[in-house]
DSSP file (Angstrom, degrees, kcal/mol; ACC not computed):
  #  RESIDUE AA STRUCTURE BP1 BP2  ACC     N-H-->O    O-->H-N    N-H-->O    O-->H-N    TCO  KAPPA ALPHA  PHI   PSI    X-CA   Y-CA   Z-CA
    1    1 A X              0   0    0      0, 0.0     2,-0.1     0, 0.0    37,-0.0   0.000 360.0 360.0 360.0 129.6   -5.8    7.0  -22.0
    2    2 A X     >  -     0   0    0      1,-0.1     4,-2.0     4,-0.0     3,-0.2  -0.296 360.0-103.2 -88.6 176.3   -3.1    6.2  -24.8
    3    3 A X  H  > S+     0   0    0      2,-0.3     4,-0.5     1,-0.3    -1,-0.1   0.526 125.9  54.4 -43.6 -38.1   -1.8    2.5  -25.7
    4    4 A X  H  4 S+     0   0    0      2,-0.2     4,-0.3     3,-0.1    -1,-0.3   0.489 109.4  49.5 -96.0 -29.2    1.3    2.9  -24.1
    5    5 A X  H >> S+     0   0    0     -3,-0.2     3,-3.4     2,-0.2     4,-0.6   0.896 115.2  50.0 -60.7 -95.8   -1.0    3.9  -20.8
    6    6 A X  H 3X S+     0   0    0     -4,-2.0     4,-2.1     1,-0.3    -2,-0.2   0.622 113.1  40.9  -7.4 -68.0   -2.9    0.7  -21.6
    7    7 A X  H 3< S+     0   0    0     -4,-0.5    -1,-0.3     1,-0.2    -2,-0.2   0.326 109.6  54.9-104.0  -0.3    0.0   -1.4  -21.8
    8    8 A X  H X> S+     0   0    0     -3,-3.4     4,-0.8    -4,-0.3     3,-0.6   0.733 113.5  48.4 -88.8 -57.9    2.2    0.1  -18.5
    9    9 A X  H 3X S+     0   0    0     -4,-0.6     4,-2.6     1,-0.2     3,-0.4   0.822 103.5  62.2 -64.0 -25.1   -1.3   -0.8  -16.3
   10   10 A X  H 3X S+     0   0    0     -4,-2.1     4,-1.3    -5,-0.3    -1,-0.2   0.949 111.8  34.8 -23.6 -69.9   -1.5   -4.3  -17.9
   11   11 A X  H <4 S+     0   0    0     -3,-0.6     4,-0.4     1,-0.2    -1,-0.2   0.397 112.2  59.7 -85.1   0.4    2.0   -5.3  -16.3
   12   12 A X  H  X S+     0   0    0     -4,-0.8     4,-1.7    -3,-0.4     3,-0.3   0.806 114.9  32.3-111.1 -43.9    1.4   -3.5  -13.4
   13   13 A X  H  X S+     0   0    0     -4,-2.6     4,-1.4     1,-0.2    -2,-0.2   0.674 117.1  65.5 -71.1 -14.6   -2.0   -5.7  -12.4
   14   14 A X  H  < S+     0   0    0     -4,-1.3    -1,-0.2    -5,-0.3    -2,-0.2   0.790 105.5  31.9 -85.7 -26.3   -0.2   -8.2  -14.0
   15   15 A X  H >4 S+     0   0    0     -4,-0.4     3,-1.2    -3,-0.3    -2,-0.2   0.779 120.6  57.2 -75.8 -54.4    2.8   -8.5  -11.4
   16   16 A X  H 3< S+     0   0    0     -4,-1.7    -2,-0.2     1,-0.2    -3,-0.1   0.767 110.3  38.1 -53.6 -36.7    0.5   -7.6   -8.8
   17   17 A X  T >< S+     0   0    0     -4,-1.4     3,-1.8     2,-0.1    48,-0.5   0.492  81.4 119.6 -49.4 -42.7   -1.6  -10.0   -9.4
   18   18 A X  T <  S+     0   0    0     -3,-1.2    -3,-0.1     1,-0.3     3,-0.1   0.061  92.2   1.4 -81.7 130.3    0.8  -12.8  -10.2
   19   19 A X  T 3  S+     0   0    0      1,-0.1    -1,-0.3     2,-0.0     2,-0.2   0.499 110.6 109.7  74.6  -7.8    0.3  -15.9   -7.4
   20   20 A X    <   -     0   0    0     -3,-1.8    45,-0.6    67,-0.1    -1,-0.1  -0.853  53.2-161.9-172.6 122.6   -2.5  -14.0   -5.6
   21   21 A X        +     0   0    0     65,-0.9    65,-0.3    -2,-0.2    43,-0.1  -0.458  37.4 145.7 -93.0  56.3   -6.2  -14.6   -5.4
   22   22 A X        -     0   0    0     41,-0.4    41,-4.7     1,-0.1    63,-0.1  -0.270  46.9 -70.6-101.7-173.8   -7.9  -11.3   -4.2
   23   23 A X  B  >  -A   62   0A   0     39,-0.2     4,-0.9     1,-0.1    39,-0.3  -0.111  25.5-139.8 -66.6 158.9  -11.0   -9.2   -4.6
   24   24 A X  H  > S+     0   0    0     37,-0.8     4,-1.5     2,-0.2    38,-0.1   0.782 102.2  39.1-110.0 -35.4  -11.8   -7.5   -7.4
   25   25 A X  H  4 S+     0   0    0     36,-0.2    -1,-0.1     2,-0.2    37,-0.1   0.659 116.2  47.5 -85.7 -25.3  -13.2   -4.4   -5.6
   26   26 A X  H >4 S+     0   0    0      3,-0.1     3,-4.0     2,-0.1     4,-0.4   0.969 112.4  59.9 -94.2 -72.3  -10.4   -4.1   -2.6
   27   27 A X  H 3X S+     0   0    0     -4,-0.9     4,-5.9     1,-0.3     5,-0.4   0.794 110.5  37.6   3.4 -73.8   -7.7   -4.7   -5.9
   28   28 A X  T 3< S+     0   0    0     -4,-1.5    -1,-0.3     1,-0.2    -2,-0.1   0.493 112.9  57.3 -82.4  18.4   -8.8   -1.5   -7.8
   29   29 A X  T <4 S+     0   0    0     -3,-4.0     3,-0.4     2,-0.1    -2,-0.2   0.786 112.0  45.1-105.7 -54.3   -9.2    0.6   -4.2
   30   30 A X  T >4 S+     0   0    0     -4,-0.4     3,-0.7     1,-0.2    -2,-0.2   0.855 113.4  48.1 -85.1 -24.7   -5.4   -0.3   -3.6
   31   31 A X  G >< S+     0   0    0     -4,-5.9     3,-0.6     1,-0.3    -1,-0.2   0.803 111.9  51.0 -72.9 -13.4   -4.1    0.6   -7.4
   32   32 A X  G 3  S+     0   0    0     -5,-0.4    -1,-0.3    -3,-0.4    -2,-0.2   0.308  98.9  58.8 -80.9  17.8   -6.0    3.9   -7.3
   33   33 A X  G <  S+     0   0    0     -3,-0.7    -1,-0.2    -4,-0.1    -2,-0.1   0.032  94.3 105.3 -96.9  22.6   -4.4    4.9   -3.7
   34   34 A X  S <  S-     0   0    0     -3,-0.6    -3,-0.1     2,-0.1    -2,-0.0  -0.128  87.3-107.8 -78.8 152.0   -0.8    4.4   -6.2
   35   35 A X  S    S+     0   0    0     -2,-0.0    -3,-0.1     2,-0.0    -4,-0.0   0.570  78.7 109.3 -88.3  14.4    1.0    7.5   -7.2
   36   36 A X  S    S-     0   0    0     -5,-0.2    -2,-0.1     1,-0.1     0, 0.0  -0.412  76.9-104.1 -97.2-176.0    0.1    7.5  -10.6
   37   37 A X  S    S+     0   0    0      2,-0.0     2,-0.2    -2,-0.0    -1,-0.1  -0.094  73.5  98.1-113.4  11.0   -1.9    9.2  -12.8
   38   38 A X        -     0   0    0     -7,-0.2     2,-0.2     1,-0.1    -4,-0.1  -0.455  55.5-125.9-117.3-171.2   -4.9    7.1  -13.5
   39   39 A X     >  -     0   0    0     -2,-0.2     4,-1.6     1,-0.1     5,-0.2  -0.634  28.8-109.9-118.0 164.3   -8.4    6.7  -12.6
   40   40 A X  H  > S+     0   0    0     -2,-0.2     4,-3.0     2,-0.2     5,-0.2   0.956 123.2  54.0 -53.6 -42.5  -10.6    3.5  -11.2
   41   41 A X  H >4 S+     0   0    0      1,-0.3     3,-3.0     2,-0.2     4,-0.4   0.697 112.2  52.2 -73.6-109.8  -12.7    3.3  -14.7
   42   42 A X  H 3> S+     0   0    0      1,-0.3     4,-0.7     2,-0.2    -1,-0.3   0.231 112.3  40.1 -15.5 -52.0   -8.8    3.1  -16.1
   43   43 A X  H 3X S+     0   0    0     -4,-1.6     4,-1.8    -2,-0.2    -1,-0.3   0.865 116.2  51.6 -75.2 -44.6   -7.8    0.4  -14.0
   44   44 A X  H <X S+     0   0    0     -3,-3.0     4,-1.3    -4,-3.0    -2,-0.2   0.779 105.5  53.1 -56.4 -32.5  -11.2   -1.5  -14.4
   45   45 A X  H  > S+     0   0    0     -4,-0.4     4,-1.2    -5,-0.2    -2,-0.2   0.711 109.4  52.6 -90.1  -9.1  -11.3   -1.5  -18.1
   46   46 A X  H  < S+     0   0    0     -4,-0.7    -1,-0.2     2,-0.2    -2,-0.2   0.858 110.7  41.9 -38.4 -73.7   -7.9   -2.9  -18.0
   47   47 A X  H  X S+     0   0    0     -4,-1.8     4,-0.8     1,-0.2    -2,-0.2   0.633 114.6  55.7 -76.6 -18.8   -8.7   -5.7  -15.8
   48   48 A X  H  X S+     0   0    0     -4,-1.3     4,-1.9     2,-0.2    -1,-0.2   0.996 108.1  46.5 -56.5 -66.2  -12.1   -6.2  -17.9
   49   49 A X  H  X S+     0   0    0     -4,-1.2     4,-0.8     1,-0.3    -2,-0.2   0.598 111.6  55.3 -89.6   1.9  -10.2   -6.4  -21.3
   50   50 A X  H  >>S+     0   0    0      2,-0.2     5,-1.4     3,-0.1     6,-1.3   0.607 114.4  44.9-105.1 -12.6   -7.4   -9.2  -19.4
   51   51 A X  H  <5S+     0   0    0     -4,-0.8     3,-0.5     4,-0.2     5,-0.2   0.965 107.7  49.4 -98.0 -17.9  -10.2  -11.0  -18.6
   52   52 A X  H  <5S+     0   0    0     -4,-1.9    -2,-0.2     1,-0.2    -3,-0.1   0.757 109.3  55.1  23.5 -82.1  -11.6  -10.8  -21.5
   53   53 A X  H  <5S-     0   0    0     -4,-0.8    -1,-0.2    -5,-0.1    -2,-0.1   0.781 117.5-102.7 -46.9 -55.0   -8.4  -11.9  -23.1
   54   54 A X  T  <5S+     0   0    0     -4,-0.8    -3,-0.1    -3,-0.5    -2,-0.1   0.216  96.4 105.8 118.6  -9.7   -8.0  -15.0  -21.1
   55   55 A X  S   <S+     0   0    0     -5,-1.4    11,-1.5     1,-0.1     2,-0.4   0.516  73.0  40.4-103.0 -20.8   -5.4  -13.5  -18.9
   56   56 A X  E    S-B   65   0A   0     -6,-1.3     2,-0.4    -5,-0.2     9,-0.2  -0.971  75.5-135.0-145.8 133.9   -7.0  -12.9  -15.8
   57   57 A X  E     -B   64   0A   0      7,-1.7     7,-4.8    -2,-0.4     2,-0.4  -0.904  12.8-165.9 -91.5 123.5   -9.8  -15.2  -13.9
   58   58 A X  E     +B   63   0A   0     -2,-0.4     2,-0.4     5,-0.2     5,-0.2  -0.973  19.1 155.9-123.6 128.3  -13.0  -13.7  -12.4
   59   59 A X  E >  S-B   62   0A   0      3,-4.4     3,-1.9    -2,-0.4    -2,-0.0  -0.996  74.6 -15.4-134.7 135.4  -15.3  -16.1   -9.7
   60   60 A X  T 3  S-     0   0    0     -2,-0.4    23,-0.1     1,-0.3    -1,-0.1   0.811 128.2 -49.9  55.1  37.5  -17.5  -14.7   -7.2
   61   61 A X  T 3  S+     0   0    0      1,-0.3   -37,-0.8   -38,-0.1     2,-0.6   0.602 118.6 118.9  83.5  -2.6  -16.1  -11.1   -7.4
   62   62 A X  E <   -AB  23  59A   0     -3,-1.9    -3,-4.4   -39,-0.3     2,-0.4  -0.772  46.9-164.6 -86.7 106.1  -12.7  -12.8   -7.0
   63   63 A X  E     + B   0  58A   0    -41,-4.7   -41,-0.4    -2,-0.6     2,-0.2  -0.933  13.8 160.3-133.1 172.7   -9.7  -12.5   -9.8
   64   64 A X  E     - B   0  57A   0     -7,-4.8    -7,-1.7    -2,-0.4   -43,-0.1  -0.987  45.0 -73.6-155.0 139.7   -6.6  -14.5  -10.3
   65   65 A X  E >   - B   0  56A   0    -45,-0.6     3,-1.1   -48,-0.5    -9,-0.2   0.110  40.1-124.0 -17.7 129.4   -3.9  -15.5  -13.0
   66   66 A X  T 3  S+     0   0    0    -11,-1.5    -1,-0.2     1,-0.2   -10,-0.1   0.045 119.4  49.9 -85.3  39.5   -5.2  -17.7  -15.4
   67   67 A X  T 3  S+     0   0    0    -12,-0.1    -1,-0.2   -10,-0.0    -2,-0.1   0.148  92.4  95.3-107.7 -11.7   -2.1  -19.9  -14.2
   68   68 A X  S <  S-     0   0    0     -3,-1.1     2,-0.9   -48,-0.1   -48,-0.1  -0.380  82.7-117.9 -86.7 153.4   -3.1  -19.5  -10.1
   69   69 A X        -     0   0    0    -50,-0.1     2,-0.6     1,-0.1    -1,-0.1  -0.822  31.9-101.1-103.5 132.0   -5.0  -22.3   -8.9
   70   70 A X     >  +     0   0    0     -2,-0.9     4,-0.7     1,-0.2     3,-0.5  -0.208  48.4 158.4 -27.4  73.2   -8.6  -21.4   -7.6
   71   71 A X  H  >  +     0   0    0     -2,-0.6     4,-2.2     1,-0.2     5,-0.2   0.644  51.5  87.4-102.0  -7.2   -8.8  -21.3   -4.0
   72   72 A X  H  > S+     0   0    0      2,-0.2     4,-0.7     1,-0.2    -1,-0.2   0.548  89.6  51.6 -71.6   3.1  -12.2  -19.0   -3.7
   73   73 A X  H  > S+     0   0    0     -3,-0.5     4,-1.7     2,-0.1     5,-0.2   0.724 115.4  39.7 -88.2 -56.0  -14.5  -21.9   -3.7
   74   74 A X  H  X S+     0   0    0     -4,-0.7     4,-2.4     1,-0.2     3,-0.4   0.985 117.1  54.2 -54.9 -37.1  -12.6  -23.8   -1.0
   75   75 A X  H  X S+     0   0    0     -4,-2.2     4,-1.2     1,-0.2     5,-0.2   0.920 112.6  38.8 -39.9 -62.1  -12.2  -20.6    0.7
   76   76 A X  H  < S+     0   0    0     -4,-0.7    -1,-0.2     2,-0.2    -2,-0.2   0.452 116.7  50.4 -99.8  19.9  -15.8  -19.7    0.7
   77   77 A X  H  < S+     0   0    0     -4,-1.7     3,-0.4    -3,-0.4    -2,-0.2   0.891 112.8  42.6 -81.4 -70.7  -17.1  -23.3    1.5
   78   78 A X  H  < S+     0   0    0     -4,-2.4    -2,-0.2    -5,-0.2    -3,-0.1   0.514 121.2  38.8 -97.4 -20.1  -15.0  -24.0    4.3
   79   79 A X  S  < S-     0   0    0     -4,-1.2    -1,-0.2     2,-0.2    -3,-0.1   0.355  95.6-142.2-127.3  -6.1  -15.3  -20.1    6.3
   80   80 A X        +     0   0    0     -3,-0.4     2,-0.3    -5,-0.2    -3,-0.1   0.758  67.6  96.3  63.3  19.7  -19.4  -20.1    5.1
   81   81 A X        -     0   0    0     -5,-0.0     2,-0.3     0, 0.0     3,-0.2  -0.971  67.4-136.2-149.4 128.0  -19.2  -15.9    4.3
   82   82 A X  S    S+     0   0    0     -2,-0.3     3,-0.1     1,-0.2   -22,-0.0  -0.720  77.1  32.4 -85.5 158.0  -18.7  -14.5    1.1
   83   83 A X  S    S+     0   0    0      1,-0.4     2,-0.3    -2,-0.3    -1,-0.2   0.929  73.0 141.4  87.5  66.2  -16.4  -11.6   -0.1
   84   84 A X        -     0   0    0     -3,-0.2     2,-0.5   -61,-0.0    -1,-0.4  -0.333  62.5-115.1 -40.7 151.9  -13.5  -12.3    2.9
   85   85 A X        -     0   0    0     -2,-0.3     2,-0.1    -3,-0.1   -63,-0.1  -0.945  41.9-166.2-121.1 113.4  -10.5  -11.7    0.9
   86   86 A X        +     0   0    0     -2,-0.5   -65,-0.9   -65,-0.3     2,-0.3  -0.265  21.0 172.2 -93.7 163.0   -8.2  -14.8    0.4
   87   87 A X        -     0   0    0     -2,-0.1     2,-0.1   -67,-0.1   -67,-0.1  -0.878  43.9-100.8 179.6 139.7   -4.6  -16.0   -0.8
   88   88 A X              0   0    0     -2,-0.3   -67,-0.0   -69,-0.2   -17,-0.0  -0.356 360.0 360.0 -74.3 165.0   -3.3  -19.2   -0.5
   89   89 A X              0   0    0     -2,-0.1    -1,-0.1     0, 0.0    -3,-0.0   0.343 360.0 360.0-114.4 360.0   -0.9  -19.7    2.3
């Protein structure tokens, strides 16, 4: 994967993302079912190195903008099962 690969799947979890708590595992099942040209490991190592960064939030299998506020603790407090996939409403 080149740099310029690198740096189109960045902004592409990075608008997707944007506002939105979801699952880390359901996330990288619906950008590989995309048309493009990349792989899960692609898409993971991505989202690894923006969280990493600072850029991206990971709780409980759970990521979010590191601007979104944290709703997967109330989430899985208040419905008493983890991995449900939440967004605030």
């Amino acid at each position: 994967m080149h740099y310029l690969d690198m740096d189109f799947i960045e902004e592409l979890i990075t608008a997707k993302i944007k506002g939105r708590v979801i699952r880390k595992s359901m996330f990288l099942r619906l950008l590989s079912n995309g048309n493009f040209d990349y792989q899960t490991k692609d898409y993971e190592l991505v989202i690894n190195r923006l969280i990493k960064d600072g850029k991206l939030k990971e709780k409980d299998g759970f990521i979010r903008h590191k601007d979104t506020e944290d709703f997967t603790k109330l989430f899985v407090e208040h419905n008493g099962v983890r991995g449900i996939w939440a967004s605030k409403t």
